[in-house]
C-alpha positions as CSV (number, residue, x, y, z in Angstrom):
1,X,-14.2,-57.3,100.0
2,X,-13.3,-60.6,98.1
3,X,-15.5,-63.5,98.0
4,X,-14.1,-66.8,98.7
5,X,-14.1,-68.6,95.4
6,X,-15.1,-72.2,95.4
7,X,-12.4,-74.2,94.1
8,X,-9.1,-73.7,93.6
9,X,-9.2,-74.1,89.5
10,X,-11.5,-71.4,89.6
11,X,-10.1,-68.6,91.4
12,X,-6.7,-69.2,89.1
13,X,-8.8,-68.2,86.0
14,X,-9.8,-65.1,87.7
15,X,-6.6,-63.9,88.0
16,X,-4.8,-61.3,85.7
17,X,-1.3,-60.1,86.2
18,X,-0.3,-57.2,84.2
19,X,2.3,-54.2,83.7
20,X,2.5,-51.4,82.5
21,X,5.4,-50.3,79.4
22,X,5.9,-46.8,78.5
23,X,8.3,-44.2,77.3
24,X,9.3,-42.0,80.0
25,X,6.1,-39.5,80.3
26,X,3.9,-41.3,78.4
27,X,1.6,-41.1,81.3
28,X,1.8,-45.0,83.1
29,X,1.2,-43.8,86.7
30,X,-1.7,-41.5,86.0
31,X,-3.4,-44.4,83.9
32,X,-2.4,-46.6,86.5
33,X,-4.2,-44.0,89.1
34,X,-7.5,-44.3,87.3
35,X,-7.5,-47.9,87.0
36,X,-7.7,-47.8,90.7
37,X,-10.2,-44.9,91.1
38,X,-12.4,-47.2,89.5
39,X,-12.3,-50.4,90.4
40,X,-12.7,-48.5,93.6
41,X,-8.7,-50.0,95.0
42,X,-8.4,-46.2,96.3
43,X,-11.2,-44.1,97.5
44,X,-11.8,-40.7,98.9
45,X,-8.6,-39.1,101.0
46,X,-6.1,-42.0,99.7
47,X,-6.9,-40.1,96.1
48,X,-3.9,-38.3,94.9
49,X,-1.9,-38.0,91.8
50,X,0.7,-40.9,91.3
51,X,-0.5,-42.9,93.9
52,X,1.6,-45.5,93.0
53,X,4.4,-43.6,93.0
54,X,5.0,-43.8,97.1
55,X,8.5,-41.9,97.2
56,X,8.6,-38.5,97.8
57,X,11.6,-38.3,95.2
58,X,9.0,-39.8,92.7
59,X,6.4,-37.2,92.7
60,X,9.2,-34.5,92.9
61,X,10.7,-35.5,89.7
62,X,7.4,-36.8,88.5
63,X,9.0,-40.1,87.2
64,X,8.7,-43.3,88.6
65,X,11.4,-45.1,90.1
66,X,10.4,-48.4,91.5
67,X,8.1,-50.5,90.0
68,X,5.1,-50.8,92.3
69,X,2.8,-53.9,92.8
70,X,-1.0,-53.7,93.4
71,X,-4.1,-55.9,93.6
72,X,-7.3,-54.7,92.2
73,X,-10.6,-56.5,92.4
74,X,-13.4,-55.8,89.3
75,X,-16.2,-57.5,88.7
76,X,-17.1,-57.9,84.8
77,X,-19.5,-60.2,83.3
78,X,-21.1,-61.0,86.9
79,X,-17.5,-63.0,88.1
80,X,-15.4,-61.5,90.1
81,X,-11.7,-61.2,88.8
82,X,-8.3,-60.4,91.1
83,X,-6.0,-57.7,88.3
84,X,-2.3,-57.5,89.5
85,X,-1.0,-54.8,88.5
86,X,2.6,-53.8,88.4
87,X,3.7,-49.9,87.2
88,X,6.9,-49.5,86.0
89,X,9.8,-47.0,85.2
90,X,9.9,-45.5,81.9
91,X,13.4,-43.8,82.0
92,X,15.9,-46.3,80.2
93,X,18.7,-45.7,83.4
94,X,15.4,-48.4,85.3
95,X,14.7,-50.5,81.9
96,X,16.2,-53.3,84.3
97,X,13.6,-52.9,87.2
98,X,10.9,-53.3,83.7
99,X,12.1,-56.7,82.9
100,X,11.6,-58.1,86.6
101,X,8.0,-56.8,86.2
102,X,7.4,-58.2,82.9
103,X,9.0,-61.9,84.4
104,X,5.8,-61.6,86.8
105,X,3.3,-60.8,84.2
106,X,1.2,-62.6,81.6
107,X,0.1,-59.5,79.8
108,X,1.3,-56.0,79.5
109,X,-0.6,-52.5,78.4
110,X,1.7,-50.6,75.8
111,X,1.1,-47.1,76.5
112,X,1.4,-44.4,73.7
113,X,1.3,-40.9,74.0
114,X,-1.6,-39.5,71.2
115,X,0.7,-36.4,71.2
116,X,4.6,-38.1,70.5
117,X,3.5,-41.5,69.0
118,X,6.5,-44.3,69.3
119,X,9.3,-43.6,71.2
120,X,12.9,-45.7,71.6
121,X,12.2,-46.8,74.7
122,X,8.7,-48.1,73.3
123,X,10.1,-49.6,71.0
124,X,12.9,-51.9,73.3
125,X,10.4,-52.4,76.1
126,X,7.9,-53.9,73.2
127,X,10.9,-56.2,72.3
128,X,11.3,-57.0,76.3
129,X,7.9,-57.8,76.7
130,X,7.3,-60.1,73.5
131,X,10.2,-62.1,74.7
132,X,8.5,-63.0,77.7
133,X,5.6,-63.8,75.3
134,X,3.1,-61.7,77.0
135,X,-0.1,-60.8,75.9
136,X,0.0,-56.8,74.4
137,X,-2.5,-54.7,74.8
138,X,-2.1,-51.2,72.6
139,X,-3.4,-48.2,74.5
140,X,-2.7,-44.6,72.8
141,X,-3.4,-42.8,75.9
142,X,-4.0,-38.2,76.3
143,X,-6.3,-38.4,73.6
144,X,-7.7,-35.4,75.3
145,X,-4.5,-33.1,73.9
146,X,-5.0,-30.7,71.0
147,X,-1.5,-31.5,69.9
148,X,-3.1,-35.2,69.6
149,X,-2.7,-37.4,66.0
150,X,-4.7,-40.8,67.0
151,X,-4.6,-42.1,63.7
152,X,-0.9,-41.0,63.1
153,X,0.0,-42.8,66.1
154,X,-2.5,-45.8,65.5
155,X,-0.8,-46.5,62.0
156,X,2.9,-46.5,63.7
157,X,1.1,-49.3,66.5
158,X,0.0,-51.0,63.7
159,X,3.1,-50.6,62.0
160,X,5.2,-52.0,65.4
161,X,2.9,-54.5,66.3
162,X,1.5,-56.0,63.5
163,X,-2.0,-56.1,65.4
164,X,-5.4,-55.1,63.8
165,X,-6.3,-51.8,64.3
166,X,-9.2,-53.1,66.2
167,X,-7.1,-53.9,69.3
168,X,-5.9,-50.3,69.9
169,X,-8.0,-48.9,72.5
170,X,-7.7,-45.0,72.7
171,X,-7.7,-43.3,76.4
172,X,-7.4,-40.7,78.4
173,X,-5.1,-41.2,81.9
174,X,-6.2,-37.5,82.9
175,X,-9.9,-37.3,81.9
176,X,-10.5,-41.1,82.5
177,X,-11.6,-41.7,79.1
178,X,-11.7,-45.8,77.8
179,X,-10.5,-46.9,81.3
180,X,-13.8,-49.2,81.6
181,X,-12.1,-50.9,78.0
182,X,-9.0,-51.0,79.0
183,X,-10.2,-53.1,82.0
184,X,-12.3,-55.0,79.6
185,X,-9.6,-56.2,77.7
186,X,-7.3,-56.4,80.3
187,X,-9.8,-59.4,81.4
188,X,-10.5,-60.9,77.8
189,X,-7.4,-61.5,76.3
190,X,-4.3,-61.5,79.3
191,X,-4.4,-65.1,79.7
192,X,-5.2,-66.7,83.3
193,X,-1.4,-67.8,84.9
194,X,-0.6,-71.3,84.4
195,X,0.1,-73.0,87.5
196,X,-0.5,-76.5,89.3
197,X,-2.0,-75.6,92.8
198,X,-1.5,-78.9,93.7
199,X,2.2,-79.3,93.0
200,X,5.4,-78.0,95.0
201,X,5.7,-74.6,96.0
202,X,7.1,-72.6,93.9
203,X,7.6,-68.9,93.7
204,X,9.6,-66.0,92.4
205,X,10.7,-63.4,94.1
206,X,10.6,-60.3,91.8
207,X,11.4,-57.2,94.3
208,X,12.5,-56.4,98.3
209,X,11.7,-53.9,100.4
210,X,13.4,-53.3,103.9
211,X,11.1,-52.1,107.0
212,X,13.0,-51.1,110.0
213,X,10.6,-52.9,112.4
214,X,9.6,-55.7,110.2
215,X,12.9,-56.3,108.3
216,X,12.9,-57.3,105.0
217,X,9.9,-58.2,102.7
218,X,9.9,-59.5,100.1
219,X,7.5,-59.9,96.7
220,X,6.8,-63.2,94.9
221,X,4.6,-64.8,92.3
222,X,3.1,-67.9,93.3
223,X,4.0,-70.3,89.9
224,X,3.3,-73.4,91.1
225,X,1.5,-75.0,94.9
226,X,0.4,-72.2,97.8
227,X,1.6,-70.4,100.8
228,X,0.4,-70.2,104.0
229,X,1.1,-68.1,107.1
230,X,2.9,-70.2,109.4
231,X,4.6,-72.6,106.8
232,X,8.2,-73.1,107.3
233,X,9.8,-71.9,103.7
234,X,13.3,-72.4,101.7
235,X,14.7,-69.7,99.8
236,X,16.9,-71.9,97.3
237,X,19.4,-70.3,96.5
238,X,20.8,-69.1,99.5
239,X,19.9,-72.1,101.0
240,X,18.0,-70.5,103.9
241,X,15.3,-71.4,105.6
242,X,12.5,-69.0,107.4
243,X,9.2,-69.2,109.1
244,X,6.2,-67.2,107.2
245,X,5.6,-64.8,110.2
246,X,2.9,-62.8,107.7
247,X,2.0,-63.9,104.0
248,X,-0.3,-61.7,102.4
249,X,-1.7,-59.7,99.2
250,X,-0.6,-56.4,97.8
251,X,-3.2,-53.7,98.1
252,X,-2.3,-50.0,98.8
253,X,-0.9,-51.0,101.7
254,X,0.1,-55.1,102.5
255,X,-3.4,-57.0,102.8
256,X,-2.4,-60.0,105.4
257,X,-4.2,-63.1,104.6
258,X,-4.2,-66.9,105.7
259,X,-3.4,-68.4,102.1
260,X,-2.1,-66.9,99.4
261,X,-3.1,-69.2,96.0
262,X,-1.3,-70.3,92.9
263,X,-0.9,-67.7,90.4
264,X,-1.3,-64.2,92.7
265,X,1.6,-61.7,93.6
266,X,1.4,-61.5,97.1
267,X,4.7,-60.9,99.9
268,X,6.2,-62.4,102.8
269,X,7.7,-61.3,106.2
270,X,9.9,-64.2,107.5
271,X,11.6,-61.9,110.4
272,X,14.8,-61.6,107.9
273,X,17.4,-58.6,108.7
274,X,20.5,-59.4,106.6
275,X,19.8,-58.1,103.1
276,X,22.3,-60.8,101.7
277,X,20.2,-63.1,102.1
278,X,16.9,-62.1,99.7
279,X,18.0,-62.5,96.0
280,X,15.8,-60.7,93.8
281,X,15.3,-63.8,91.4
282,X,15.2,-66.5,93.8
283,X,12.4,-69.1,94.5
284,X,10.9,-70.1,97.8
285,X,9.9,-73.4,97.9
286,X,8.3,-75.7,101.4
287,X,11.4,-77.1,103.2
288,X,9.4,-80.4,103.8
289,X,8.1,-80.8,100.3
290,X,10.7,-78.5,98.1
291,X,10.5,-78.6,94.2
292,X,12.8,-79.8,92.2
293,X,14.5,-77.2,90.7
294,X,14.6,-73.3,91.1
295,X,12.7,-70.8,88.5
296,X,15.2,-69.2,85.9
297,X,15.3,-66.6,87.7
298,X,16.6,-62.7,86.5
299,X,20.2,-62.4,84.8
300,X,22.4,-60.5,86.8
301,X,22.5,-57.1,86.3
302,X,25.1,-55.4,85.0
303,X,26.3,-51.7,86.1
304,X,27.0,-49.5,83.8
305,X,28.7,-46.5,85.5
306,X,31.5,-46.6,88.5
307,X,31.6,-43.7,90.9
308,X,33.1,-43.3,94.3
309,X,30.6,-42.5,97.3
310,X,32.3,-41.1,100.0
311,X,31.2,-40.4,103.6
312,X,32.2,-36.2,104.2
313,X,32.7,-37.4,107.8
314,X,35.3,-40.3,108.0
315,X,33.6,-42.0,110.8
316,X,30.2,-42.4,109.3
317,X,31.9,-44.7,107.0
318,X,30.0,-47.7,108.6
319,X,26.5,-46.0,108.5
320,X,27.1,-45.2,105.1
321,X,28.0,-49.3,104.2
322,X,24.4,-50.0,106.6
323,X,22.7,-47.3,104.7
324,X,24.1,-48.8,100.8
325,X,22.9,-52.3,101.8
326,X,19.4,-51.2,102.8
327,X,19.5,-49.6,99.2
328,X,20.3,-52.3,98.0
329,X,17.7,-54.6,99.0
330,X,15.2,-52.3,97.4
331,X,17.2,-51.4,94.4
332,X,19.0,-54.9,93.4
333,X,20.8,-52.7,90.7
334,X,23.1,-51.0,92.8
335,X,26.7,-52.6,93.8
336,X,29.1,-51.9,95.8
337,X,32.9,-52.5,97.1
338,X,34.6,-50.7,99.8
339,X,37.6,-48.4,98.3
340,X,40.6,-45.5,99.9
341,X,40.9,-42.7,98.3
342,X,44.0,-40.1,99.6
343,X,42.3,-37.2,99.1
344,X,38.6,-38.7,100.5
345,X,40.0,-41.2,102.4
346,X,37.6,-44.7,103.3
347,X,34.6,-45.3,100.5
348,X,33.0,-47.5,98.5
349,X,32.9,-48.0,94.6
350,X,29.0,-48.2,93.1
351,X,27.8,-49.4,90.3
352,X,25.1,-47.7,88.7
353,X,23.2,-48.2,85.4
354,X,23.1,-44.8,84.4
355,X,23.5,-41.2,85.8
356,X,20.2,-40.9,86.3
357,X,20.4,-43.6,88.7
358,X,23.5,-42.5,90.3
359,X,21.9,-38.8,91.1
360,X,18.7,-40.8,92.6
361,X,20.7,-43.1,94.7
362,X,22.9,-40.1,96.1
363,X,19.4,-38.3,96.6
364,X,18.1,-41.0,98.8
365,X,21.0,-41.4,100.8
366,X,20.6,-38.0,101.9
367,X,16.8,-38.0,102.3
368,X,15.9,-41.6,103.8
369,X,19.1,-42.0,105.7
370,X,20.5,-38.5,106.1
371,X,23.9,-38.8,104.7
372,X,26.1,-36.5,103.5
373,X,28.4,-38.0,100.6
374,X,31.2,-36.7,98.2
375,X,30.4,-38.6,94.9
376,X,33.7,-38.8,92.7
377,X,34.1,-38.7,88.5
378,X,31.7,-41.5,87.0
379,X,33.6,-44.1,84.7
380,X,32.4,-46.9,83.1
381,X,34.4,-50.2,83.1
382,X,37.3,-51.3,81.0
383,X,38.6,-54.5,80.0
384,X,42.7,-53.7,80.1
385,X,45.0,-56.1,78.6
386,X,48.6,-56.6,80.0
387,X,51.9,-57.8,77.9
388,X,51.3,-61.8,78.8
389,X,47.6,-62.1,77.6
390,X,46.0,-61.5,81.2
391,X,42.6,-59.3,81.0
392,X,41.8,-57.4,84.3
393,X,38.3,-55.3,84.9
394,X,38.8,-51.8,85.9
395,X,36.3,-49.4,87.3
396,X,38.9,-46.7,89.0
397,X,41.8,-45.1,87.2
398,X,43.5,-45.5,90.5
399,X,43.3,-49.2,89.7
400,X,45.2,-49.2,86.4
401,X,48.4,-50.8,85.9
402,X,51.8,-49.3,85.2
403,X,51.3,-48.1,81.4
404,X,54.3,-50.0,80.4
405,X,52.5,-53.5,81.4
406,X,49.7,-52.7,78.9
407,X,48.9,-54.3,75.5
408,X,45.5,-52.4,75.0
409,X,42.2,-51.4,77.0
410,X,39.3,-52.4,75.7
411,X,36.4,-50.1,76.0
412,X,32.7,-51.1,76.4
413,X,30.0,-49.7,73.0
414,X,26.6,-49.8,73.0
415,X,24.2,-49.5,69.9
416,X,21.6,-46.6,70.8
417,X,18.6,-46.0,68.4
418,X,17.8,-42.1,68.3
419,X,14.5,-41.5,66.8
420,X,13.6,-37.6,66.0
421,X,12.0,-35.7,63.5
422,X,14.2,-35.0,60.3
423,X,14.8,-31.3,61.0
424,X,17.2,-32.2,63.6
425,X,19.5,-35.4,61.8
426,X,22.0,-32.8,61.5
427,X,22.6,-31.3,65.0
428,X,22.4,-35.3,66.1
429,X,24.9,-36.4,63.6
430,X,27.3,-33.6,64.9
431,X,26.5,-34.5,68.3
432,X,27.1,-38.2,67.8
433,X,30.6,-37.7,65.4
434,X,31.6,-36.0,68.3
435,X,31.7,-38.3,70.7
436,X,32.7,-40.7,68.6
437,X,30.1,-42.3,67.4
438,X,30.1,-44.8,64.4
439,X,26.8,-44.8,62.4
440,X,25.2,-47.9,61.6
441,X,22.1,-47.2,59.7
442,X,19.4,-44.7,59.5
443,X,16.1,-45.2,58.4
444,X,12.4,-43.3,58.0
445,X,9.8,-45.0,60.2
446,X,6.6,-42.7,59.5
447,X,6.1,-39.3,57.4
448,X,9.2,-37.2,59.0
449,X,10.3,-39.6,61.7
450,X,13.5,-41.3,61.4
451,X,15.6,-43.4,63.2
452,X,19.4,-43.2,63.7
453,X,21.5,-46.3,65.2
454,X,25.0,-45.7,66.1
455,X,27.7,-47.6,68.0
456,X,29.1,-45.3,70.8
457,X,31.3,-45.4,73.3
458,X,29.8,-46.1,76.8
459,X,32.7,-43.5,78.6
460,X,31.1,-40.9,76.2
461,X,27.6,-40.5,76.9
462,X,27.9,-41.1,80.3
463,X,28.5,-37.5,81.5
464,X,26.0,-34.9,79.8
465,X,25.0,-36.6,76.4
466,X,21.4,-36.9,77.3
467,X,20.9,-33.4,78.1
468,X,22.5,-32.2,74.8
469,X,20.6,-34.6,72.8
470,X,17.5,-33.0,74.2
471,X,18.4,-29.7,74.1
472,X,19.7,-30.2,70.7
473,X,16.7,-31.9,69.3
474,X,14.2,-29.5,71.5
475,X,13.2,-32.2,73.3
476,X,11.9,-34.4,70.7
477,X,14.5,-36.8,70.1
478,X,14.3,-39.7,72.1
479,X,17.0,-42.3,73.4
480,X,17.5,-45.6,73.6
481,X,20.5,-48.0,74.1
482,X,21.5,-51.7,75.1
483,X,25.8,-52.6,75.7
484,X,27.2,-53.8,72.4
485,X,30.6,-55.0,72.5
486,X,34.1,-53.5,73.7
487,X,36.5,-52.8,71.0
488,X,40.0,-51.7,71.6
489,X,40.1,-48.2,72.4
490,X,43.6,-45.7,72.7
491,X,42.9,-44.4,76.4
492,X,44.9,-42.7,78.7
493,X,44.6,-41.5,82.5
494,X,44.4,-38.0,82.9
495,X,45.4,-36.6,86.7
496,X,44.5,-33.5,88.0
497,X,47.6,-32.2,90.4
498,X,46.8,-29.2,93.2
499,X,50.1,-27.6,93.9
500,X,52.1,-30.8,92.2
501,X,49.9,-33.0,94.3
502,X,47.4,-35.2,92.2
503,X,43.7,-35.1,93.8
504,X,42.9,-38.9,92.8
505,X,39.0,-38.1,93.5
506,X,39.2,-36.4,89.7
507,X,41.3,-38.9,87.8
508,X,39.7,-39.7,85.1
509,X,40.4,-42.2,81.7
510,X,39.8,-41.1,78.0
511,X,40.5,-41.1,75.2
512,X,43.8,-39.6,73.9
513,X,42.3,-37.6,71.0
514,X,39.9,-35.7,73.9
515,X,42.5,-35.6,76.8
516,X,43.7,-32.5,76.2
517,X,40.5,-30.6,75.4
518,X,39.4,-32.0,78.4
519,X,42.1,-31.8,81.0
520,X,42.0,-27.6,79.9
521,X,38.4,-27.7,80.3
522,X,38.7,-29.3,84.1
523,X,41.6,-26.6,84.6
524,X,39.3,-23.7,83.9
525,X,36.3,-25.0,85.5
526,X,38.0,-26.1,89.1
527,X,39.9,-22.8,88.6
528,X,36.2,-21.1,89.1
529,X,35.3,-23.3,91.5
530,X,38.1,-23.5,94.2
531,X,38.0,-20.9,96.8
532,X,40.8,-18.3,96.9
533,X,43.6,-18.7,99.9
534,X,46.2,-16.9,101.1
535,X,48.7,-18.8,98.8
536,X,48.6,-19.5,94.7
537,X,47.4,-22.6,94.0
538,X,48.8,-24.0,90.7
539,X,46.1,-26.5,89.0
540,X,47.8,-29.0,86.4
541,X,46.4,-31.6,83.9
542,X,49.0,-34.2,83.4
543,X,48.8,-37.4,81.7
544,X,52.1,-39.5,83.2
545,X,54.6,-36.7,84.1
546,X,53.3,-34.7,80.9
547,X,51.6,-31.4,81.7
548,X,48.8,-30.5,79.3
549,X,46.9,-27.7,81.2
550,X,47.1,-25.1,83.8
551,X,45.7,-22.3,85.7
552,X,46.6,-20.8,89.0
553,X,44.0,-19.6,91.9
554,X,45.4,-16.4,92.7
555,X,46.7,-15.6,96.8
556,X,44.4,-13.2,98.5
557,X,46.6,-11.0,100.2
558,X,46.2,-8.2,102.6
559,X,47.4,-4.6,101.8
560,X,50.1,-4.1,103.2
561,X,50.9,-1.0,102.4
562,X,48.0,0.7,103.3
563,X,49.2,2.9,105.8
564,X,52.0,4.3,103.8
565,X,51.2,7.4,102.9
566,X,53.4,9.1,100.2
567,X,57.1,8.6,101.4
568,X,59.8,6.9,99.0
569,X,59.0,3.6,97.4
570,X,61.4,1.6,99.1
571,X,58.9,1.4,102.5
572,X,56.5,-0.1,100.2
573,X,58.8,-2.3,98.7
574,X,60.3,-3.6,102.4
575,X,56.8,-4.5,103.6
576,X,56.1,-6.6,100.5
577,X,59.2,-8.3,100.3
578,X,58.2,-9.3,104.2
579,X,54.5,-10.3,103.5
580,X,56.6,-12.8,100.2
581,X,58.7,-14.4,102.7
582,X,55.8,-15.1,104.6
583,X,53.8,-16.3,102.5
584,X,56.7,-18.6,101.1
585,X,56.5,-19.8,104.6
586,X,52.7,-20.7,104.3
587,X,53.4,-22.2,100.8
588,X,55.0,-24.9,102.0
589,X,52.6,-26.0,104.5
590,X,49.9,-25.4,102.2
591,X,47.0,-27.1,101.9
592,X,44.0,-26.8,99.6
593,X,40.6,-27.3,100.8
594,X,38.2,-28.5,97.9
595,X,35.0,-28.1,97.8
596,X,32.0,-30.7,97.1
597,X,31.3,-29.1,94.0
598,X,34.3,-29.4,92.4
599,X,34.1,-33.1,92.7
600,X,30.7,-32.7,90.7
601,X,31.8,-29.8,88.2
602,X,33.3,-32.3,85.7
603,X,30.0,-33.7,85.2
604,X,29.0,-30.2,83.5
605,X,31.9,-28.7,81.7
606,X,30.0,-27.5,78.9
């Protein structure tokens, strides 16, 4: 299958390591499936749509999730060349799991759709990838579509890029059209990885996996020396040290080899079972001949959205802490901090970098490790300033201090670029004005496209902005954003009180000019939602001790009366007055049961 190559110098200028950078549904895994098909990586039965896409969530949704590493061999110009290819997410809630690709890459294939030309996220992940300096290779890609502008879209490239129109290769991910160029240029202009096969070991780890009879594996990028299987190896910064059980390459499936050279993406199983101890980011380096100092490794990354996950059973509080770590190790965006709720009781806090994220991670809790969770109100966090000059972080309403300690509360912005087709500026505008938004600049970026950057607040968009914009726009307008700042914000803590007793799984900060509006929104919608008993069940908004909305869940009562028939009112009127005392009885003992939904309902109030 692969030749042995003579020297060492030479198989480093064989090798290529690419990704691929998209807008969501521009088609990167099905142009990443016929690069495959024909350099002949996948063959017969293992041909199927997405095929890099390995998790059955994935090919539901039909997005990509994880970024995926491969190894392809192609032979071109009679040499034989090793292509590393990594496919990554598209949706902006994963943009972070694009920049550990484009850190193990010296070139990357931009990939347009012929039908929607330049997108935001294009756009940022172009920006991403020329920071890294890689080599960028256009591609406008379903050329085969009717609804298809090449040259529209070429000029925008052009226009983006600054490249000669020359470079843009057109393609087709579906009918396999310009693949054999694609690969062509892939080999003539990504640069060969620089590297000294003689020096130190050193190599970054990029992504994790977790194998429940292997433990964890991890990927790397060889930058500088070799690994072999056997060697005794340093992660640096934890400081621990491991034998390579297994080093090998990344094919469909893990490829073990001897040696794995300078330059290649390969992985390694070291027998670890703790997922503490592989930071995605991190070098391993020999223990006896270590390097001097560790790779720059990946900035920490930073949540975006807080939520509660709790376990519906208390006692599966422990699986669920096993099952979040093994996340984890595979997702190094997720974090989380064990939290009490009273109405929930034990849990833990997660951060999450958008909702997106937080509706996949809840999904594969149930489906990999079959658990059932309440997930509470998403907030973002908050920067809250007390009376002496002291600034605290707060993800959880619960954790907010008295209001009379407070100075201000600072709330995080980010500046989003919204490009869409000028028939809609106006819906967008409303939408954005709406939520707060601050507009920064607009300008036209080809014929009727335009592009609108506003400042908004992150606690805004988080719930169903995304939606709306598309739904707005008819699914045109695309979405981009990046954290700005945080500017002092007036925001208050809004409770929601069942029968006087406040549920603190639906607390919730905003802003003061939407509480209202929004604590009689919650009313109405948990009034639908909560199941009828046999007493009322008053349902308050307060903010403090200040009510701002109610609704009552009506009792369900028997009749009582049913089996008077005719005879003076006051029979009817003595078995009432016994079925009230009774149920004054049952009012005090009361309890409401909530339902999972209603924990989820504030997330669509619209």
């Amino acid at each position: 299958m692969f030749m042995k190559v003579k020297s060492e110098k030479s198989s480093m200028k064989n090798i290529r390591n690419f990704c691929i950078i998209a807008h969501i549904d521009h088609g990167k895994s099905t142009l990443a499936d016929r690069l495959l098909e024909f350099t002949k990586t996948v063959e017969g039965k293992d041909l199927q749509a997405q095929v890099l896409d390995s998790m059955d969530l994935e090919r539901e949704r039909g997005i990509t999730i994880k970024s995926t590493a491969v190894q392809m061999i192609y032979e071109y110009g009679g040499e034989k060349y090793t292509l590393n290819l990594i496919d990554t997410p598209g949706h902006v809630d994963f943009s972070y799991e694009v920049s550990r690709s484009i850190a193990a890459c010296e070139g990357a294939l931009l990939i347009v759709d012929a039908a929607q030309g330049i997108q935001a996220q294009t756009i940022s992940n172009v920006y991403m990838a020329i920071e890294h300096d890689l080599e960028i290779i256009p591609i406008i890609n379903k050329i085969d579509l009717e609804s298809a502008m090449p040259d529209e879209v070429e000029d925008q490239i052009v226009e983006l890029l600054g490249c000669p129109r020359t470079d843009i290769l057109r393609a087709s991910g579906k009918t396999g059209v310009g693949i054999e160029e694609i690969l062509a240029a892939v080999i003539e202009r990504v640069p060969a990885p620089t590297g000294d096969p003689d020096a130190p070991l050193q190599a970054l780890i990029f992504d994790s996996v977790f194998n429940p009879f292997r433990g964890i594996i991890a990927y790397f990028k060889i930058m500088n020396g070799s690994i072999a299987k056997g060697d005794l190896v340093k992660f640096v910064n934890t400081g621990k040290e491991y034998d390579a059980d297994e080093v090998g390459i990344l094919r469909l499936g893990m490829d073990p080899r001897q040696r794995v050279e300078c330059g290649n993406v390969g992985y390694i199983i070291s027998g670890i079972k703790t997922s503490k101890e592989v930071k995605v980011g991190d070098t391993i380096t020999h223990v006896k001949n270590p390097c001097d100092k560790a790779i720059a490794g990946f900035e920490e990354v930073k949540p975006m959205v807080f939520a509660g996950v709790y376990p519906i059973e208390s006692e599966e509080f422990e699986n669920l802490r096993a099952s979040l770590e093994k996340l984890q190790l595979n997702d190094a965006s997720l974090t989380f901090q064990p939290e009490s709720s009273v109405a929930l009781g034990f849990g833990f806090r997660c951060g999450f970098l958008g909702l997106l994220h937080m509706e996949i991670i809840q999904e594969r809790l149930e489906r990999e490790f079959d658990m059932d969770v309440i997930t509470t109100v998403p907030n973002v966090s908050y920067k809250v300033y007390d009376k002496k000059g002291n600034m605290k972080e707060v993800h959880n309403p619960a954790g907010l201090p008295d209001p009379t300690l407070i100075d201000h509360i600072d709330e995080p912005y980010i500046r989003s670029s919204i490009i869409t087709s000028t028939t809609y500026i106006g819906p967008i505008m409303t939408l954005c004005l709406g939520k707060r938004g601050i507009l920064i600049k607009q300008e036209y970026i080809s014929g009727d496209r335009v592009e609108i950057i506003f400042d908004l607040p992150l606690g805004e968009i988080v719930i169903d902005f995304y939606d709306k914009l598309k739904s707005i726009s008819k699914g045109y307008a695309s979405f981009d954003y990046h954290i700005h700042d945080f500017r002092p914000s007036k925001l208050v803590k809004l409770d929601i009180l069942l029968n006087g007793e406040p549920v603190d799984a639906l607390s919730t900060l905003t802003h003061a000019d939407n509480a209202q509006s929004f604590g009689r929104r919650m009313c109405e919608k948990l009034k639908e939602l909560i199941p009828r008993q046999q007493f009322d069940i008053a349902i308050q908004a307060a903010i403090g001790a200040k009510i701002i909305a109610r609704e009552t869940v009506k009792a369900v009562r028997k009749d009582v009366t049913a089996k008077c028939y005719g005879g003076d009112i006051s029979r009817k009127r003595k078995l009432l007055e016994k079925q009230k005392e009774g149920k004054k009885r049952m009012k005090q003992v009361g309890n409401v049961e909530v339902p999972q939904k209603a924990f989820l309902a504030v997330l669509k109030l619209d």
